[in-house]
C-alpha positions as a Markdown table, in Angstrom:
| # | Residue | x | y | z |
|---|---|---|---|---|
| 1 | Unk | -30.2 | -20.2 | 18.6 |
| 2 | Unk | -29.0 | -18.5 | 15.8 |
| 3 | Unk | -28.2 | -15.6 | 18.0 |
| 4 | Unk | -25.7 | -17.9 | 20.4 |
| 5 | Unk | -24.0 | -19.3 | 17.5 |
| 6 | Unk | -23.4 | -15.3 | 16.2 |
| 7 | Unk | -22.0 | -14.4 | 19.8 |
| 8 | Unk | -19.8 | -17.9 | 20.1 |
| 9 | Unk | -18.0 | -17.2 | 16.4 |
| 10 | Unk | -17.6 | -13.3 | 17.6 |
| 11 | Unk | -16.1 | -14.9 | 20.6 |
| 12 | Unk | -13.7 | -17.0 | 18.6 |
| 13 | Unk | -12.7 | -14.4 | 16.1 |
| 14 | Unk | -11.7 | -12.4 | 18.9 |
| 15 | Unk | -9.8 | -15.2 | 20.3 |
| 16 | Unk | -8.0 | -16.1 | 17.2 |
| 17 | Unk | -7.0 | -12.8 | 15.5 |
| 18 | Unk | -5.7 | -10.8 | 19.4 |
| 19 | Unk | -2.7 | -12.0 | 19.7 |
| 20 | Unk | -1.1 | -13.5 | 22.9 |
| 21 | Unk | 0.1 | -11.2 | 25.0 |
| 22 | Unk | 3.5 | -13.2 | 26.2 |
| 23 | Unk | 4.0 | -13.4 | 22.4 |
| 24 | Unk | 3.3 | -9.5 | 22.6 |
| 25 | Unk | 5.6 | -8.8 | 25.4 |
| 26 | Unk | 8.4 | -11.4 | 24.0 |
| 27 | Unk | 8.1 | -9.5 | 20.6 |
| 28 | Unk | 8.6 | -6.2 | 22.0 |
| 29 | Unk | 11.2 | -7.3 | 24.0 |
| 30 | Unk | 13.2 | -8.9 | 21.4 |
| 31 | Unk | 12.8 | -5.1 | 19.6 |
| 32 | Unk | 14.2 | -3.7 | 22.5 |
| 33 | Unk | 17.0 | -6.2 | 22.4 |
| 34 | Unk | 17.6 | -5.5 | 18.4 |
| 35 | Unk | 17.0 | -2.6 | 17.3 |
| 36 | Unk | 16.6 | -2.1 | 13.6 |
| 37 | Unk | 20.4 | -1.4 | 12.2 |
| 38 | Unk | 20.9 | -1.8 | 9.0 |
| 39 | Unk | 19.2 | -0.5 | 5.2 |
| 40 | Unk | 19.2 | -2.3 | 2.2 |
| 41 | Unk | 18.9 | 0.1 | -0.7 |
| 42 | Unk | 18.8 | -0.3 | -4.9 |
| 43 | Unk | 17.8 | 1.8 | -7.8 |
| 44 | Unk | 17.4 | 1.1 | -11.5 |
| 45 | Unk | 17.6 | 4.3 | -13.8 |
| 46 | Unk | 16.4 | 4.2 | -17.5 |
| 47 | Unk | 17.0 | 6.6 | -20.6 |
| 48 | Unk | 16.9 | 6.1 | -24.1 |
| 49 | Unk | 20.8 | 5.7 | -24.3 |
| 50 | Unk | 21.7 | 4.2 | -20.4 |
| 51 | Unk | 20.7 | 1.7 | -17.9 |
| 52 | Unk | 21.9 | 2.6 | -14.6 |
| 53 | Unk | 21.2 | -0.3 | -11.6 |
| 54 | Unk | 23.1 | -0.2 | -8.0 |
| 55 | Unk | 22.2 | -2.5 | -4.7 |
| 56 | Unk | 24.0 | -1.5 | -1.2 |
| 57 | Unk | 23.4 | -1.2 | 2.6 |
| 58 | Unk | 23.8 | 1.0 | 5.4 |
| 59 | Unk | 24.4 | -0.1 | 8.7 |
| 60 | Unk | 24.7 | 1.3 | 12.3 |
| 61 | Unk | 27.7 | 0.6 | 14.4 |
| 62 | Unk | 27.2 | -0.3 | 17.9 |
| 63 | Unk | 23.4 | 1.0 | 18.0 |
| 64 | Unk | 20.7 | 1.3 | 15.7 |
| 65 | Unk | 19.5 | 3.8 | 12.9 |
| 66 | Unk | 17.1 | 5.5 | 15.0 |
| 67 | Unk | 19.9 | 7.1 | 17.2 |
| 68 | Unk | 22.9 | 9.3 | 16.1 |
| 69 | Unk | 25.9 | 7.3 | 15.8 |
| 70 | Unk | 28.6 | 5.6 | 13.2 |
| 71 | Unk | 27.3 | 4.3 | 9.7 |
| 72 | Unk | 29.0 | 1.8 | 7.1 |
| 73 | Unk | 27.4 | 2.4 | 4.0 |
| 74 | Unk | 28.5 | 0.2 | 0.9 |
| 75 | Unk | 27.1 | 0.0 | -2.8 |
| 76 | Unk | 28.0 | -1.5 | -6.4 |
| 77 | Unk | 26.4 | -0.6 | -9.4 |
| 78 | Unk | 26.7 | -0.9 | -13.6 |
| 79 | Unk | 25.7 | 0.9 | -16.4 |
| 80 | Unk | 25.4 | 0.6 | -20.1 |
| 81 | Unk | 25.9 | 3.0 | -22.6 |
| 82 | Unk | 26.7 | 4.5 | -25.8 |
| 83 | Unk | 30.6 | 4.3 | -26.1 |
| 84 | Unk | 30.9 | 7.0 | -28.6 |
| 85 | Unk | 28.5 | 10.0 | -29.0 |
| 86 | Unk | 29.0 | 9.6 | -33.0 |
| 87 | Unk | 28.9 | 6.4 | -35.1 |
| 88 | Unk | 29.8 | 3.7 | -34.8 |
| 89 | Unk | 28.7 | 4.2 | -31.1 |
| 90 | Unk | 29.6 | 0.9 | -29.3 |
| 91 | Unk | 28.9 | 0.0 | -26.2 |
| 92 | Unk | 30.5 | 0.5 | -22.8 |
| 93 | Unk | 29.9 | -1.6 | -19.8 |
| 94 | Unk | 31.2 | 0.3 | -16.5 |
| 95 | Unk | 30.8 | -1.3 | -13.1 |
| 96 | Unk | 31.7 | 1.3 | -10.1 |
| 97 | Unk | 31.9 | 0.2 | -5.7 |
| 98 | Unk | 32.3 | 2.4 | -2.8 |
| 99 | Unk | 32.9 | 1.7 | 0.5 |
| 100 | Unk | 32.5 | 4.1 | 3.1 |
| 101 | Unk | 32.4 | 5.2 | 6.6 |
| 102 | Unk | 30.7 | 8.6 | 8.0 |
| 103 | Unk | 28.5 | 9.8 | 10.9 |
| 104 | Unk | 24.8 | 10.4 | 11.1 |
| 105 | Unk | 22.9 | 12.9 | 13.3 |
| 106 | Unk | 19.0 | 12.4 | 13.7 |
| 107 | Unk | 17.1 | 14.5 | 15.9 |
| 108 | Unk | 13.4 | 12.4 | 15.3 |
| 109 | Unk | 12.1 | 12.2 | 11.7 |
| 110 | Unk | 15.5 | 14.5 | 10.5 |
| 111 | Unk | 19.0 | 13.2 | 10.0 |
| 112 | Unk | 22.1 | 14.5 | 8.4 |
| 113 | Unk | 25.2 | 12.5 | 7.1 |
| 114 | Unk | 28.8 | 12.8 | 6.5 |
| 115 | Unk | 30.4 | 10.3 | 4.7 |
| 116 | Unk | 34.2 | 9.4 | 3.2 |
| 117 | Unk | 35.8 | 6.4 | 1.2 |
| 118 | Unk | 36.9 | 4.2 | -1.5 |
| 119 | Unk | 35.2 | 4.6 | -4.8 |
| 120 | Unk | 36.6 | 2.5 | -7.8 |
| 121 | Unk | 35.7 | 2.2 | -11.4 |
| 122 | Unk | 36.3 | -0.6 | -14.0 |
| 123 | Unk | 35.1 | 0.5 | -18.0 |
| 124 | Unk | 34.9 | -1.9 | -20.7 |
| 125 | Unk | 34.5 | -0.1 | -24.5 |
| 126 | Unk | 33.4 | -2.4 | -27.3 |
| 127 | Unk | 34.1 | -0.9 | -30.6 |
| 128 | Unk | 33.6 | -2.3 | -34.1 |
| 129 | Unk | 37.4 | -2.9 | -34.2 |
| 130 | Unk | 38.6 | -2.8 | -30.5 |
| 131 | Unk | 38.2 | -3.6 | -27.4 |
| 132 | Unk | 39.5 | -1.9 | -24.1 |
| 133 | Unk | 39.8 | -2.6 | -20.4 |
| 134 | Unk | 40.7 | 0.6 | -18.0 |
| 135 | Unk | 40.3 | 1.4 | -14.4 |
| 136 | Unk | 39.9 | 4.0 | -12.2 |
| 137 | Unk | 40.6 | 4.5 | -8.2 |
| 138 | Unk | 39.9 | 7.6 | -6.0 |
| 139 | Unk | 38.0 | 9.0 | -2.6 |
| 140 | Unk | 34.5 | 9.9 | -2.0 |
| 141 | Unk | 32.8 | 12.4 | 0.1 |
| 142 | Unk | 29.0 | 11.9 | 0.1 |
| 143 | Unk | 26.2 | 13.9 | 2.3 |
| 144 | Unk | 22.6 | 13.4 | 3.0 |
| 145 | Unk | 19.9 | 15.0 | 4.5 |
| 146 | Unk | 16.3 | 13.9 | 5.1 |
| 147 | Unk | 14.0 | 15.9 | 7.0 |
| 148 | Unk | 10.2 | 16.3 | 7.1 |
| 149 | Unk | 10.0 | 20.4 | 7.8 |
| 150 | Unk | 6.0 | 20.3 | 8.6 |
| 151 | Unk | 3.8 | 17.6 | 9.2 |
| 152 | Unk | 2.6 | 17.8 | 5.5 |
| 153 | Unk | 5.9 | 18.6 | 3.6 |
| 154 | Unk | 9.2 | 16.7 | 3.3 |
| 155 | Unk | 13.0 | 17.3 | 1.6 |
| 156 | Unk | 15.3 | 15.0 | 0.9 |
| 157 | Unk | 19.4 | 16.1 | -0.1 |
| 158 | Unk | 21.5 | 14.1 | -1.2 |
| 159 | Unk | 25.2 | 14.6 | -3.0 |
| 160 | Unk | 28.7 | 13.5 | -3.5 |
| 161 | Unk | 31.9 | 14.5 | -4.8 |
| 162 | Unk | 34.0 | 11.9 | -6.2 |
| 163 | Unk | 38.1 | 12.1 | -7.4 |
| 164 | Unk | 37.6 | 9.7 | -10.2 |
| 165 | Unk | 37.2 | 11.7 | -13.4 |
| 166 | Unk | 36.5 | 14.6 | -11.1 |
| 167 | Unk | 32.8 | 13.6 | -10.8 |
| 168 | Unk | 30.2 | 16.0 | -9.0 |
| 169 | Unk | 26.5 | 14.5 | -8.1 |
| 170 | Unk | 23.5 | 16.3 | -6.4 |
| 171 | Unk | 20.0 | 16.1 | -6.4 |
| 172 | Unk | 17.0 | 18.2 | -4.1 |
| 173 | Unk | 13.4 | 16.7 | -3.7 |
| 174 | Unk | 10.4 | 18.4 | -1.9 |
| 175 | Unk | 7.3 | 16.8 | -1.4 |
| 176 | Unk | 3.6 | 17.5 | -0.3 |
| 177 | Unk | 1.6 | 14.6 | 1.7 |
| 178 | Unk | -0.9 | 13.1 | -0.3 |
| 179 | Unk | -4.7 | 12.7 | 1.6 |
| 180 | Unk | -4.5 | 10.1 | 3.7 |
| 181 | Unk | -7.2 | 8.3 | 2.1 |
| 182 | Unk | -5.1 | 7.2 | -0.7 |
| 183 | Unk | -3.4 | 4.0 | -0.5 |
| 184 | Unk | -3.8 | 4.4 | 3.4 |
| 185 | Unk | -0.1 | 5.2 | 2.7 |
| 186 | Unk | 2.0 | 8.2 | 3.6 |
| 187 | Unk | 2.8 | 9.1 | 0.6 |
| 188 | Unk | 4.7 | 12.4 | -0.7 |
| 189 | Unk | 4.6 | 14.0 | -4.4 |
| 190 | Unk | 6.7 | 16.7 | -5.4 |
| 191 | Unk | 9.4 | 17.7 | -7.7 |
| 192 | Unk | 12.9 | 17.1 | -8.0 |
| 193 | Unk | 15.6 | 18.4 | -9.1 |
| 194 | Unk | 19.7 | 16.4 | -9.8 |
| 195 | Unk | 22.3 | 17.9 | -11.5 |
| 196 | Unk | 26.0 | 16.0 | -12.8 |
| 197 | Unk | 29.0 | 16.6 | -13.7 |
| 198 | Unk | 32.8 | 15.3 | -14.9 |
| 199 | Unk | 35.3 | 16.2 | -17.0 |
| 200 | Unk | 33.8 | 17.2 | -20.0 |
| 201 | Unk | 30.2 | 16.0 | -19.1 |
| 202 | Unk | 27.0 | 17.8 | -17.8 |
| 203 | Unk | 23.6 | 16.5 | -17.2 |
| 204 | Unk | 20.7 | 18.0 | -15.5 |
| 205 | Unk | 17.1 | 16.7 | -14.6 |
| 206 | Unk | 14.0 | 17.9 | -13.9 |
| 207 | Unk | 11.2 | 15.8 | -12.7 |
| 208 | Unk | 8.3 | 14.8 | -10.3 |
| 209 | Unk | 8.9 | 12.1 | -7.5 |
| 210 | Unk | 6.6 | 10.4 | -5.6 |
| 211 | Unk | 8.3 | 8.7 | -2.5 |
| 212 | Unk | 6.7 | 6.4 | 0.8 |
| 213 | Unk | 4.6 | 3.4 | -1.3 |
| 214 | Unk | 4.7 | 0.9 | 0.6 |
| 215 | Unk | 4.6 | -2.7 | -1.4 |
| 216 | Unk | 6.0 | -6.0 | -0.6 |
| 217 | Unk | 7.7 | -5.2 | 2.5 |
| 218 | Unk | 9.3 | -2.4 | 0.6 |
| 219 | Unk | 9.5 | 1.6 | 0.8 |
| 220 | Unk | 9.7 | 2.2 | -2.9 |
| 221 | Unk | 10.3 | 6.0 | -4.2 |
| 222 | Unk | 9.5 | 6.5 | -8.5 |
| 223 | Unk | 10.8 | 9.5 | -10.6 |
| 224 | Unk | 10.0 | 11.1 | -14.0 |
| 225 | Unk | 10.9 | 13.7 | -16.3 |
| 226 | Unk | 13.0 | 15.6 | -18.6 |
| 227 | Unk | 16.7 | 15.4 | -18.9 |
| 228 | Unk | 19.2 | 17.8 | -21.0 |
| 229 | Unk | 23.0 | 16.3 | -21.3 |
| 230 | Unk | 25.9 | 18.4 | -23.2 |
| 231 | Unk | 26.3 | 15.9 | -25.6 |
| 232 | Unk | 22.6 | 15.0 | -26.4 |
| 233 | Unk | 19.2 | 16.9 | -26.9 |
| 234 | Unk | 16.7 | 16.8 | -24.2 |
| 235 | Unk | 15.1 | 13.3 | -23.8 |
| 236 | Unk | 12.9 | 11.6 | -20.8 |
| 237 | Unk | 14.1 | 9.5 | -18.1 |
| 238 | Unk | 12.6 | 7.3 | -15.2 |
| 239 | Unk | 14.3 | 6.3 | -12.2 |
| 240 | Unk | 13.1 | 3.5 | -9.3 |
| 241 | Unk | 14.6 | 3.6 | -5.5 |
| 242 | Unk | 13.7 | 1.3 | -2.8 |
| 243 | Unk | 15.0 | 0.3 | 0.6 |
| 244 | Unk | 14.1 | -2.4 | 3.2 |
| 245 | Unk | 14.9 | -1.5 | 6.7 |
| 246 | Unk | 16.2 | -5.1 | 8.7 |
């Protein structure tokens, strides 16, 4: 007896957690039909002097991410920081955009980007005794390039040059797979390396990354390290990336 009622709730388990296959075929139909196009993408830097946050997407036009094709890649971000390097400091409040439109080239797990556009920034600088408003409008050119060299290694590029205050951004990342074991995730640790630039400004970072946790429907990618500014001494910072493909 107690044998029949082991083999009729093994029989129902089976029934309940396979799923249909119509609902099968419709799903993978319906994948067909729509592919994924677009990425949703935000970061949140920290340091003992600035906050840094920006939210944008990337989408495919006519076709999905997984072929070559036209992208539209958007993002707005704000930052707060020291105003002045001596005291009284202040603050300063600067919100930034960019719209822009480029090609992507993806030969499986690898793809390079060309981009160009609209970048714009709006400053605000609260002083003990002042306050001022100024803006800024210029082009971007901005490159990427992801690509996974061996099954067990990856490198990420990414960089962009920007006419507004003559501003220069690049940062390298390799990375090692972790054992599979952990996290069941692939995950890839390495270090990292970002460098930038403007007028009369220089900052450069060196860190460890660890990029592919998976949490919350999420790809999430974490930094850490040491950073060395011309106007400061060397202090830590932390960054946080995510993205959501839809």
């Amino acid at each position: 007896m107690a044998y029949a009622w082991v083999r009729a709730a093994t029989a129902l388990a089976a029934v309940l957690g396979a799923p249909d296959s119509a609902c099968l075929r419709a799903e993978e139909s319906e994948e067909e039909r729509s592919p994924i196009s677009t990425v949703i993408f935000g970061s949140l830097e920290a340091g003992p002097t600035k906050t840094f946050g920006a939210v944008g997407f990337k989408r495919a036009i006519g076709g999905g991410l997984a072929t070559s094709g036209f992208r539209l890649m958007t993002k707005a971000g704000g930052s707060q920081e020291e105003a002045r390097r001596s005291r009284p400091r202040g603050l300063a409040t600067k919100n930034d955009a960019q719209a822009l439109l480029g090609y992507e080239w993806r030969i499986g797990d690898t793809f390079a980007a060309l981009y160009a556009g609209s970048d714009v920034e709006i400053e605000r600088r609260d002083l003990p005794t002042s306050t001022t408003f100024s803006a800024r409008y210029g082009a971007r050119l901005h490159a990427d390039l992801w690509t996974t060299p061996t099954e067990e290694t990856m490198l990420h590029a990414s960089g962009y040059l920007s006419s507004v205050n003559t501003r220069a951004w690049a940062r390298l990342a390799g990375g090692w797979l972790l054992p599979q074991g952990l996290l069941q995730q692939r995950l890839y640790l390495g270090p990292e390396i970002e460098a930038y630039r403007e007028r009369d400004y220089r900052k450069l970072r060196l860190g460890l990354h660890l990029t592919g946790l998976r949490l919350l429907g999420l790809e999430w990618r974490v930094s850490a390290g040491l950073q060395r500014a011309s106007d400061r001494p060397g202090e830590a910072y932390a960054t946080l990336g995510l993205h959501w493909l839809r």
